[in-house]
N, C-alpha and C positions, 0 to 999 in steps of 0.2 A: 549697569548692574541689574538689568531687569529679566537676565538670564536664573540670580536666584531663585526670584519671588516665581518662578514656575516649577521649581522644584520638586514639589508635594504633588502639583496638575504631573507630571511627568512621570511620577514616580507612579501614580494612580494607574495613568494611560499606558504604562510597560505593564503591569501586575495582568490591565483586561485585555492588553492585544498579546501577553502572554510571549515579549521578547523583553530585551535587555533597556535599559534607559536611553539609554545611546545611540538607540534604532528608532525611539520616537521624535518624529519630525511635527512639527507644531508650525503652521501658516504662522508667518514673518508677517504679512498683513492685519491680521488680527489676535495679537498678540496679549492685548490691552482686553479682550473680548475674554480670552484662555484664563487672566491674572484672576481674572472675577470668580470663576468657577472651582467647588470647594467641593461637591458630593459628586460619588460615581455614578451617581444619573447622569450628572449635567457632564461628566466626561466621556459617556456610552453616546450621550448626544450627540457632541463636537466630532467624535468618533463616526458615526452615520453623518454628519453631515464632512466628513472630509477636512475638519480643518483640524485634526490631529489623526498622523500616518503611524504607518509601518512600512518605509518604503522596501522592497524589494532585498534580496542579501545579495550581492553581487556577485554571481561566479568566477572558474575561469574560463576564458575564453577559447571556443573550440577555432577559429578562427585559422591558425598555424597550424594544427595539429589538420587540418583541411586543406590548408595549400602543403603541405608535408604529402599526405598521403598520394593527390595529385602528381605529384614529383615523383614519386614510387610508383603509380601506374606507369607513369611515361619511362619508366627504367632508370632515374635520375637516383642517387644516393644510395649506390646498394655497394661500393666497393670495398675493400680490402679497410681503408680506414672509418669504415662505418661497423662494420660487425666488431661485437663486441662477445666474448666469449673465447674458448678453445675452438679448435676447429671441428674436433669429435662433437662441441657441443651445440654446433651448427648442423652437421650431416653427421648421424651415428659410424661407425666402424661397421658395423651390420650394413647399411644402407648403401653406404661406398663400395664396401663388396658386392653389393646385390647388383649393383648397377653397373660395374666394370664387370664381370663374369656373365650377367646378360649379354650385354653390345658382346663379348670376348666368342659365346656359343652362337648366337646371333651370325658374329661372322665367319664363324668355322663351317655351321651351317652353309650360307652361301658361297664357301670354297669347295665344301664337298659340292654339293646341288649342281654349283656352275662346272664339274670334273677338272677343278685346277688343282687339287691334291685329292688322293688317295683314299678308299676308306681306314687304310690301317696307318696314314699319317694325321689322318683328323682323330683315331682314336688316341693315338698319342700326344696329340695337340690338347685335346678334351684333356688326356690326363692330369698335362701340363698346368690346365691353364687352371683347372682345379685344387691343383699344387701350391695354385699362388704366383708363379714361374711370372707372368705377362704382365704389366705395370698396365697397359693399354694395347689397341690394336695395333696401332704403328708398333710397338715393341715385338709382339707375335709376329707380325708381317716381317718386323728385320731380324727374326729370328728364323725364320721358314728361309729367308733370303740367303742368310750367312752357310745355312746348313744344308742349303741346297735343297729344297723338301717339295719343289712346284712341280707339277706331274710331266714328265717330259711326254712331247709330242712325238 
């Protein structure tokens, strides 16, 4: 029971090191030394010389949250059961467009340039694919294909 009779020392040593009771740590070795001690002088003392703390507050630990990140440079944990959201709320409606209708001119581009179609079938392709018409380029390609649309030689 010699955890009471420190009570008032304890109570002193939270008020000057300005945390809770229960954060001050008091040397188990000189215990018998602490009991003795009544004014806040002689607990500012014990205080400068170390034999009553305020140890440290423990955080959390970055630890995982670093081999985690690791794991996602190497490509590791990015799939379908990891995203959490809509899918709009991963890649905007905006941004999906922006990026299929690029690659889409992109490669009309290089079907005119290389004269494997037409300039007046590429403008009807442009129209098309502005229209929405082409989900991707394999779909344009099998659609040039079905409809016969490749510049004859």
């Amino acid at each position: 029971m010699k955890e009471l009779s420190l009570k008032s020392q304890r109570r002193l040593a939270a008020k000057i090191l300005k945390v809770g009771e229960n954060r001050v740590w008091i040397d188990p070795d000189r215990i018998d030394y602490v009991e003795a001690v009544i004014t806040r002088e002689e607990i500012k003392r014990l205080i400068r010389e170390n034999v009553i703390q305020a140890p440290a507050k423990k955080g959390v630990s970055r630890a995982r949250a670093r081999v985690l990140h690791e794991k996602k440079k190497k490509g590791r944990r990015r799939g379908a059961g990891v995203k959490s959201g809509t899918p709009h709320a991963k890649i905007s409606k905006k941004h999906q467009w922006m990026k299929r209708i690029r690659s889409l001119r992109k490669k009309l581009r290089e079907l005119k340039n290389r004269r494997t179609i037409t300039q007046s079938v590429y403008r009807k392709l442009y129209a098309l694919a502005s229209g929405g018409v082409f989900k991707s380029i394999t779909d344009m390609e099998r659609y040039i294909k079905t409809n016969d649309l490749w510049r004859k030689r």
